[in-house]
N, C-alpha and C positions, 0 to 999 in steps of 0.2 A: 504494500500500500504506500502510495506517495503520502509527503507527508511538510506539511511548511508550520513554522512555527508562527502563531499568530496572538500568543499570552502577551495582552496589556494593551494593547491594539483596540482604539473604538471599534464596537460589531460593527457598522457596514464598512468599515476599511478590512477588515478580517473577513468577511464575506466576499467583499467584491476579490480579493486573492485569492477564496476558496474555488468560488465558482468561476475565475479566469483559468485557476490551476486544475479545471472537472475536478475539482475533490468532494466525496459528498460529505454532508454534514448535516446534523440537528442542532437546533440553540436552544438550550434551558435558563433561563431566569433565578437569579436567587434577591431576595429584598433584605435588609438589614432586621434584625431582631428587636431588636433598640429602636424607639424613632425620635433620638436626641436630637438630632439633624435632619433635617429637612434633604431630601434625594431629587437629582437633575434626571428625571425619566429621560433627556433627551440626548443626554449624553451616557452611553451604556458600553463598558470594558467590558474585553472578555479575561475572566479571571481562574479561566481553568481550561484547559483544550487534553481530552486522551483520546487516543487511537483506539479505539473495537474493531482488533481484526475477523472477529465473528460477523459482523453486519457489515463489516466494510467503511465505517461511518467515522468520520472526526467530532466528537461529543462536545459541545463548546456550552460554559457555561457563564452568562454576561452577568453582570450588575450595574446598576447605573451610581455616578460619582455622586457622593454624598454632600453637598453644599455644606460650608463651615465658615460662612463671611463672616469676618471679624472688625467691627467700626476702629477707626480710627485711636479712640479713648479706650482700646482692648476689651469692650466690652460685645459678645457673641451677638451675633445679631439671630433670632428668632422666629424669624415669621413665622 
């Protein structure tokens, strides 16, 4: 199985190399446990990729970057 490394990579930059390079793939989701911080659905890493040479499949697992603005006077900003 071919195989490109694509950990850390925004998903559709990780996609668009998958599917340039025919490689198949699935994408899993994970969300934080915690929701101290507020998360940017629209910016989403892929924070884990394994090879199943059983299905054939590159297993990718995204999360989106968790926003932490910090004001000026150090104090977290909240929304």
């Amino acid at each position: 199985m071919q195989e490109i490394d694509v950990l850390g990579r925004l998903l559709e930059e990780a996609e668009a190399l998958l599917k340039a390079s025919g490689i198949p793939y699935v994408v899993d989701r994970t969300e934080p446990t915690h929701h101290k911080f507020p998360v940017d659905e629209t910016h989403l890493y892929v924070v884990r990729q394994i090879a199943v040479p059983e299905d054939g499949l590159i297993h990718i697992l995204a999360a989106a970057k968790q926003r932490k603005e910090v004001f000026d006077d150090g104090i977290q900003n909240q929304r």
